[in-house]
C-alpha beads as a LAMMPS data file, in Angstrom:
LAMMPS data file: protein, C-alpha beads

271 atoms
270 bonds

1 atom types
1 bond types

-500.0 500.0 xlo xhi
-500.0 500.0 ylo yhi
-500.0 500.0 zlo zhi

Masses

1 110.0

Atoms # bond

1 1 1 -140.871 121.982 -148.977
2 1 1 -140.550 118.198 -150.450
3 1 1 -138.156 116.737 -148.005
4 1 1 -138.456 112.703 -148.427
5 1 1 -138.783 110.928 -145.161
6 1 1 -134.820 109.214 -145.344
7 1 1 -135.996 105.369 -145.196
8 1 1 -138.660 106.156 -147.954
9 1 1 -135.388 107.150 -149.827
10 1 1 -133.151 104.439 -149.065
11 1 1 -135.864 102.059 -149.767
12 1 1 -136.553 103.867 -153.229
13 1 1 -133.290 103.818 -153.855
14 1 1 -133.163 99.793 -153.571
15 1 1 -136.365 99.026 -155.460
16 1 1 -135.787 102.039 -158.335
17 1 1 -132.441 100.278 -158.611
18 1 1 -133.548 96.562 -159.087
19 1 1 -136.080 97.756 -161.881
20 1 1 -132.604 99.492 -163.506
21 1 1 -131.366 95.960 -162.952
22 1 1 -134.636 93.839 -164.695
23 1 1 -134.683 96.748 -167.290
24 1 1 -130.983 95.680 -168.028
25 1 1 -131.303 92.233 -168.591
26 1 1 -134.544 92.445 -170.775
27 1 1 -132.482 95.057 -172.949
28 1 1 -129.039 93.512 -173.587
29 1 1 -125.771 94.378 -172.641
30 1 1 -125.027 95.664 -176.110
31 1 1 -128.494 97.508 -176.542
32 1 1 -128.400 101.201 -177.664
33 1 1 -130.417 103.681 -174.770
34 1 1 -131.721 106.346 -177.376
35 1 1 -131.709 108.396 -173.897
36 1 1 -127.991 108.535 -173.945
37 1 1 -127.380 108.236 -177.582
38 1 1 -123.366 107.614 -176.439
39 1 1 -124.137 104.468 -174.540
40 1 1 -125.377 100.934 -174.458
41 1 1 -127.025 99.409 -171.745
42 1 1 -123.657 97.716 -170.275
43 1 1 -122.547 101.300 -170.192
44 1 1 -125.552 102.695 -168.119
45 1 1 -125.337 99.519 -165.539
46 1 1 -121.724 99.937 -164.940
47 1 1 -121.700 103.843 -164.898
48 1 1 -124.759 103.275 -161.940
49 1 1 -123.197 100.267 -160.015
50 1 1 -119.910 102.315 -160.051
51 1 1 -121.728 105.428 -158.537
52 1 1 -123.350 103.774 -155.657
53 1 1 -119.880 101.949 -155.411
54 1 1 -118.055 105.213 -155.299
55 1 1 -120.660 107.244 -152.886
56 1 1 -120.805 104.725 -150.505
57 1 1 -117.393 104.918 -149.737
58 1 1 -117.374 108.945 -149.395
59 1 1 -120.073 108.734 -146.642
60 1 1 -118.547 105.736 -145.008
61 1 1 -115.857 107.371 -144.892
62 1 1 -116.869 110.301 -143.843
63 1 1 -114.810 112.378 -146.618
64 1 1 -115.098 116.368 -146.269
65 1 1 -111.955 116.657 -148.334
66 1 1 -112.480 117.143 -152.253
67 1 1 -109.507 115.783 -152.862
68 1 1 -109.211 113.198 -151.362
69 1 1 -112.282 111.150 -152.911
70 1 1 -112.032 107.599 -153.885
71 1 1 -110.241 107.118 -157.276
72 1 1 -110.557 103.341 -157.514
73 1 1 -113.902 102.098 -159.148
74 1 1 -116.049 99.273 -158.611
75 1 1 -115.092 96.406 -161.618
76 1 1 -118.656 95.307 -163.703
77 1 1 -118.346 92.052 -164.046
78 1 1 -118.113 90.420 -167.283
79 1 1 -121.121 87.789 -167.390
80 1 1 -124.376 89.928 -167.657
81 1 1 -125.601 87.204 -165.558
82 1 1 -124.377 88.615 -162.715
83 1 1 -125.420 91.969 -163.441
84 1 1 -128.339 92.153 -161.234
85 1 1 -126.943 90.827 -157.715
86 1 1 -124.089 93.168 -158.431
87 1 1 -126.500 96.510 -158.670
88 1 1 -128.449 95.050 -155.421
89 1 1 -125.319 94.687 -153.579
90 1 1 -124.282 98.001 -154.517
91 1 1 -128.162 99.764 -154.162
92 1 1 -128.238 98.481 -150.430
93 1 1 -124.611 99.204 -149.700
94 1 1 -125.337 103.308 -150.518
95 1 1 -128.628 103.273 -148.894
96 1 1 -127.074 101.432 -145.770
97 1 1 -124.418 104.345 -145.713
98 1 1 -126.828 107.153 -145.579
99 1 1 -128.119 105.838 -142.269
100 1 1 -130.376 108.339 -139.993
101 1 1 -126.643 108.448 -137.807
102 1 1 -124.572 110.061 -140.785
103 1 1 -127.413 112.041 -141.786
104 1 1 -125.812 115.250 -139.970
105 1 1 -122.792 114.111 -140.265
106 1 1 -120.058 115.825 -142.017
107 1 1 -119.228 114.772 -145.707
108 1 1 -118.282 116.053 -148.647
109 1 1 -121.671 118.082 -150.765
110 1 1 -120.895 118.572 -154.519
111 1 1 -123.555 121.029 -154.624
112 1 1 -122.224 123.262 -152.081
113 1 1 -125.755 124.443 -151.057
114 1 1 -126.757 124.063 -147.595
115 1 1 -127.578 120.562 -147.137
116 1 1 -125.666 117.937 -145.667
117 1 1 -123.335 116.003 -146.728
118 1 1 -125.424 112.617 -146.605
119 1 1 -128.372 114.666 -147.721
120 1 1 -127.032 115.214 -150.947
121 1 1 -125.989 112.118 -151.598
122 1 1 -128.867 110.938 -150.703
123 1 1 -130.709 112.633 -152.900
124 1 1 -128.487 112.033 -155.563
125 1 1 -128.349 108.412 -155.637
126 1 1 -132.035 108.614 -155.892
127 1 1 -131.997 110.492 -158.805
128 1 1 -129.131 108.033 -160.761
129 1 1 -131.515 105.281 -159.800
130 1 1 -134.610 106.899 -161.096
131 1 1 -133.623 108.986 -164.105
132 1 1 -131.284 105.750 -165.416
133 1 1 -134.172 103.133 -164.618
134 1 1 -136.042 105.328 -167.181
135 1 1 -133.231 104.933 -169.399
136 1 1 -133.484 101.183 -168.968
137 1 1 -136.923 100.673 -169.080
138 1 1 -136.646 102.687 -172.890
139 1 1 -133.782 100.532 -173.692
140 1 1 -135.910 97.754 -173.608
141 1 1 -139.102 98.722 -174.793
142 1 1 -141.019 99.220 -171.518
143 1 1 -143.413 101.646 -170.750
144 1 1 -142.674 101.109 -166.960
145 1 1 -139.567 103.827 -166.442
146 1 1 -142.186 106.622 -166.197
147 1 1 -144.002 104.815 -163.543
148 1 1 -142.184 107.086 -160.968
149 1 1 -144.267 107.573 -157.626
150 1 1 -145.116 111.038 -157.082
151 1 1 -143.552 111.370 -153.378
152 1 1 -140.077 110.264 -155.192
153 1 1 -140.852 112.491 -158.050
154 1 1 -141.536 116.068 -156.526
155 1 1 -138.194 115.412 -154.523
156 1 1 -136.441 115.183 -157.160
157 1 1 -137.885 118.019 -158.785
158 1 1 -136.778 119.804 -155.755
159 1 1 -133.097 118.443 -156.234
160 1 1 -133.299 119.387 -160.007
161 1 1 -133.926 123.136 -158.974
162 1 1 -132.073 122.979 -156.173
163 1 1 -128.476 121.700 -158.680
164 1 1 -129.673 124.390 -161.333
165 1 1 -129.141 127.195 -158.758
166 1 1 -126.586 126.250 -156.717
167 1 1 -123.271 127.407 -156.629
168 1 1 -121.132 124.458 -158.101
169 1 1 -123.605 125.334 -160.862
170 1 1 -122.664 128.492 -161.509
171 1 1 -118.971 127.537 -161.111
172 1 1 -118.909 124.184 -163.094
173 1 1 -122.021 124.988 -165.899
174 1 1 -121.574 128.801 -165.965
175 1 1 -122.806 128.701 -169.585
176 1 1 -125.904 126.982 -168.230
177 1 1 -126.341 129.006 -165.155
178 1 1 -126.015 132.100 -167.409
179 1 1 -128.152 131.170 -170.297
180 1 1 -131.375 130.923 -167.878
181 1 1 -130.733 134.498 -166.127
182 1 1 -133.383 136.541 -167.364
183 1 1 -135.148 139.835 -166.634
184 1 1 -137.995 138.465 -164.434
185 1 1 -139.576 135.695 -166.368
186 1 1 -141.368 133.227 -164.068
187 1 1 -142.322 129.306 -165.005
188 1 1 -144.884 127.385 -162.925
189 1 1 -144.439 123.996 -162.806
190 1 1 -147.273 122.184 -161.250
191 1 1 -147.597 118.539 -160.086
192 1 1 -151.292 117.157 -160.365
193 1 1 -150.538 114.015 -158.444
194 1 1 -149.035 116.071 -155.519
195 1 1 -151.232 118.270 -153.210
196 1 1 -150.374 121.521 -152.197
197 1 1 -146.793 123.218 -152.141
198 1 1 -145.431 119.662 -152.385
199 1 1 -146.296 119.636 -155.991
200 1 1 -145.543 122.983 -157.224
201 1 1 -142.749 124.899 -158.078
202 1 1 -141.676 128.357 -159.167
203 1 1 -139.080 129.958 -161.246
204 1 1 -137.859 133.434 -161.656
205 1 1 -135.198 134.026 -164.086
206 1 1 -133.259 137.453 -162.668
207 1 1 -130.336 139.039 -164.110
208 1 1 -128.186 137.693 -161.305
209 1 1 -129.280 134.238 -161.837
210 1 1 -132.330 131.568 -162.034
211 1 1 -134.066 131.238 -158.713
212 1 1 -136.991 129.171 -157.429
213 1 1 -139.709 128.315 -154.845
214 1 1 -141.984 125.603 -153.742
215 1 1 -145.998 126.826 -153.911
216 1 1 -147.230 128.700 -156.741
217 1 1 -145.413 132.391 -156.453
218 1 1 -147.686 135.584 -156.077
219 1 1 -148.354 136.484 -159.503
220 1 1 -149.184 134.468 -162.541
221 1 1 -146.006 133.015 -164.081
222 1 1 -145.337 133.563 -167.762
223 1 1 -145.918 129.791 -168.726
224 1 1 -147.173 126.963 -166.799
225 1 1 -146.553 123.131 -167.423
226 1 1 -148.984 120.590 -165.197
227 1 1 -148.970 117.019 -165.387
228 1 1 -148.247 113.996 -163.299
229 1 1 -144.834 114.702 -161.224
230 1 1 -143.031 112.072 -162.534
231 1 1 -143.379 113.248 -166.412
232 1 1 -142.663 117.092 -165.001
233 1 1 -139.074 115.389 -163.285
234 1 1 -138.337 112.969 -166.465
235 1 1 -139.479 116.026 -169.012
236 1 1 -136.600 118.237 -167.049
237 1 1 -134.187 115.601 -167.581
238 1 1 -134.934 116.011 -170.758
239 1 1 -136.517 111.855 -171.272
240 1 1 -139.876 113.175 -172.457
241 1 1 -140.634 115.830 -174.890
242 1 1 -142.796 117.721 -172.635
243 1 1 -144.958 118.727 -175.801
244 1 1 -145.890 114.870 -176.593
245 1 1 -149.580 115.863 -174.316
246 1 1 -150.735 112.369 -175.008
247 1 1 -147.237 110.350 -173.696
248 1 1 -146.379 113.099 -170.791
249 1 1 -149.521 114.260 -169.630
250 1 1 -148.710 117.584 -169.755
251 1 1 -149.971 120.764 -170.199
252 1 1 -149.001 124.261 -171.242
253 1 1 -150.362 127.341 -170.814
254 1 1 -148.637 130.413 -171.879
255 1 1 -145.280 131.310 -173.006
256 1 1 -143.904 127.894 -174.624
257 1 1 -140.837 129.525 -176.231
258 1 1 -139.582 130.365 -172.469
259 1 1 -140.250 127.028 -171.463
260 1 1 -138.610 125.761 -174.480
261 1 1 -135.477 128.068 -173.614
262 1 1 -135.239 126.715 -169.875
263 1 1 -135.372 122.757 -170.974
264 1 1 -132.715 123.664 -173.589
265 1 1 -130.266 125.408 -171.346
266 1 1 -130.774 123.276 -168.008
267 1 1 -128.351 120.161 -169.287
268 1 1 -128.703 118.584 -165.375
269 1 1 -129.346 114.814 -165.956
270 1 1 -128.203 112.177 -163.712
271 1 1 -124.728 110.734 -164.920

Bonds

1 1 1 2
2 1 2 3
3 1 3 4
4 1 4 5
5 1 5 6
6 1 6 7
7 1 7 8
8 1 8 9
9 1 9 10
10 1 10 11
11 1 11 12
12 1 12 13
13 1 13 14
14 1 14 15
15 1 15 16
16 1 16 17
17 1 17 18
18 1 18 19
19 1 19 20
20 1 20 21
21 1 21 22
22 1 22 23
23 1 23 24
24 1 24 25
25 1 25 26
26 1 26 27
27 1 27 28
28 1 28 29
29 1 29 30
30 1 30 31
31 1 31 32
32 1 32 33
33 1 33 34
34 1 34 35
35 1 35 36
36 1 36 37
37 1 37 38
38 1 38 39
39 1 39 40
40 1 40 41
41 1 41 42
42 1 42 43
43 1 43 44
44 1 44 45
45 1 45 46
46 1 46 47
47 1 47 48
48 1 48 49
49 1 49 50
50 1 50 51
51 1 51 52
52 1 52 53
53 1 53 54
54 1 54 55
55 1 55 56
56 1 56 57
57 1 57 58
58 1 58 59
59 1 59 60
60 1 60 61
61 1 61 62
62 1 62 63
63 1 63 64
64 1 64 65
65 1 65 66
66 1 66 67
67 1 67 68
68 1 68 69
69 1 69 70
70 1 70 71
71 1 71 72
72 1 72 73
73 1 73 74
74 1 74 75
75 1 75 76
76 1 76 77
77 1 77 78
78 1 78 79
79 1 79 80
80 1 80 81
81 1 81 82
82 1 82 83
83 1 83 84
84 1 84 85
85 1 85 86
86 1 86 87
87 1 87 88
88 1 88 89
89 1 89 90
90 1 90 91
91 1 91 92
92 1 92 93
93 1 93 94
94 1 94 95
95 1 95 96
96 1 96 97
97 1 97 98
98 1 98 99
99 1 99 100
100 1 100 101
101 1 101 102
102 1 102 103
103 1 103 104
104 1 104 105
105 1 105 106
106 1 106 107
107 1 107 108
108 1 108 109
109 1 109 110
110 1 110 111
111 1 111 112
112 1 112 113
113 1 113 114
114 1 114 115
115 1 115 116
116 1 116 117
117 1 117 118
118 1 118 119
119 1 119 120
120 1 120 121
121 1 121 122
122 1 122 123
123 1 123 124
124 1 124 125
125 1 125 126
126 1 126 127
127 1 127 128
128 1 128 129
129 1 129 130
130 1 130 131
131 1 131 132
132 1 132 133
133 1 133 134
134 1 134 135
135 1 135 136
136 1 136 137
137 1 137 138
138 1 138 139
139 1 139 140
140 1 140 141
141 1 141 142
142 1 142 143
143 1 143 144
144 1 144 145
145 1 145 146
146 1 146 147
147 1 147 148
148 1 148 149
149 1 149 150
150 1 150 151
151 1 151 152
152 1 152 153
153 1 153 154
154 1 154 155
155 1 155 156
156 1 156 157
157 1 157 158
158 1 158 159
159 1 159 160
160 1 160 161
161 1 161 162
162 1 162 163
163 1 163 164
164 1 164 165
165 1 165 166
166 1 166 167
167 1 167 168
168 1 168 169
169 1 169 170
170 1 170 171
171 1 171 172
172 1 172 173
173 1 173 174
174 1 174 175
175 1 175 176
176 1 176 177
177 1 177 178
178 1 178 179
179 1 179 180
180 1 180 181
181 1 181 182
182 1 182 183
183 1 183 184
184 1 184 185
185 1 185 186
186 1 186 187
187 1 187 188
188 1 188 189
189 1 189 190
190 1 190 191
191 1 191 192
192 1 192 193
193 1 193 194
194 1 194 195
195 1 195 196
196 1 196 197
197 1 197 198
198 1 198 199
199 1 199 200
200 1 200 201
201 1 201 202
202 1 202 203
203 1 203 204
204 1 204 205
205 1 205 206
206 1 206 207
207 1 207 208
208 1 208 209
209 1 209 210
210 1 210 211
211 1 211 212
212 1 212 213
213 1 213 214
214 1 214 215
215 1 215 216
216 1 216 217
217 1 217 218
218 1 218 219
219 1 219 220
220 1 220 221
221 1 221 222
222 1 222 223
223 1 223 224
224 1 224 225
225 1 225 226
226 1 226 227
227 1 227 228
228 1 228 229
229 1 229 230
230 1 230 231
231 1 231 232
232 1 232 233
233 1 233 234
234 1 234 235
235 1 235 236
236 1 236 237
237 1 237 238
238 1 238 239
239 1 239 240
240 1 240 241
241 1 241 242
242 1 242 243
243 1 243 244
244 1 244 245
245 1 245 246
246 1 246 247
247 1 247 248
248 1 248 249
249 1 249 250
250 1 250 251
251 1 251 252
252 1 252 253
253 1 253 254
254 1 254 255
255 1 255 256
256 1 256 257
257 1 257 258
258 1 258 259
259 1 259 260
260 1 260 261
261 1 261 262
262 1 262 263
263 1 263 264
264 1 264 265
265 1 265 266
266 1 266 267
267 1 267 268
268 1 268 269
269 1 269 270
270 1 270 271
């Protein structure tokens, strides 16, 4: 199962975050990001740099307690100019708290699956920096937000699935979590930059709830979508229109109402 080495995260994490950052500054503070039609660019940078901000502290922390999470946010400073040392600072201050020693350690997991706390977090700051440096990169016209390595990618794919079907889902998106039960309809999603079980994922839609597995399942799945990993994780947060062959790279063989249905009713994004 994709499990991304920790420093490879942390590291992502930093880099995927200064590219948010350059993305920012060629775009505007008052730009519109067509990828969250509600918000302008100042928006995305201070909704990021507050994120890291606030996650940091959990782990350093080491909060368990729900209620007892940070309530004061990180201030976004006023001159643009100092947009991009703030995200850095900010970047390397969450990857710095999910150190190999608080790994294990116990902290609060939104998801309530069975990772750790760090883990998740981990993950998840990963995700806000990839998934909004996309969201950047559109806001200013660049082509480079879907330049997503395809390590960083399947992982996230994994976290995607992982969120969908885990049980703060069901509890907090129960319309979501609901909507893609199904009666045994499977979806293959298959990374072609990714060998093996690394790149591939499988979906089975019961009547007690969406599940899924890495590797290709033992029977053919109802509709299959295969591209590069990084248009498969930015199609499922719904960035690319998974149909657009010639942007994505992807392909689709079979049912493409069900896979329609699943990107409709699977609202995880990062924000």
């Amino acid at each position: 199962m994709t499990e991304l080495i920790a420093e490879r995260a942390r590291l992502a994490i930093v880099e995927h975050t200064r590219r948010l950052a350059d993305s920012a500054v060629a775009a505007g503070p008052y730009a519109a990001v067509p990828t969250a039609p509600e918000w302008t660019v100042t928006d995305l940078v201070e909704h990021v740099g507050q994120t890291q901000h606030w996650v940091a502290e959990i782990i350093e922390r080491r909060i368990t307690d729900p209620t007892q999470l940070p309530t004061e946010m990180a201030v976004l400073p006023a001159d643009p100019g100092e947009w991009q040392a703030w995200l850095a600072e900010f970047a390397q201050r969450v990857a710095d708290a999910c150190s190999d020693d608080a790994l294990d350690a116990p902290v609060f997991n939104a998801a309530g699956d069975d990772r750790s706390g760090t883990q998740f977090w981990l993950t998840s700051m990963l995700n806000e920096a990839v998934v909004h440096g996309f969201d950047a990169a559109n806001a200013a016209g660049r082509s480079v937000g879907t330049d997503v390595e395809g390590d960083v990618a399947a992982a996230l794919i994994r976290n995607h699935l992982a969120m969908l079907t885990s049980p703060t889902w069901e509890m907090r998106r129960s319309e979501s979590a609901h909507a893609i039960r199904g009666t045994g309809q499977t979806l293959q999603w298959l990374a072609t930059d990714v060998a093996g079980d690394e790149g591939a994922w499988f979906v089975e839609r019961r009547p007690d709830g969406a599940t899924w597995q890495p590797g290709t399942g033992t029977r053919q799945a109802d509709v299959t979508m295969s591209g590069p990993a990084g248009s498969l994780l930015l199609t499922m947060t719904r960035r690319l229109p998974f149909t657009d062959h010639q942007t994505t790279g992807i392909t689709i063989a079979g049912d493409i109402d069900l896979a329609h249905h699943w990107l409709d009713n699977t609202a995880h994004v990062a924000g």
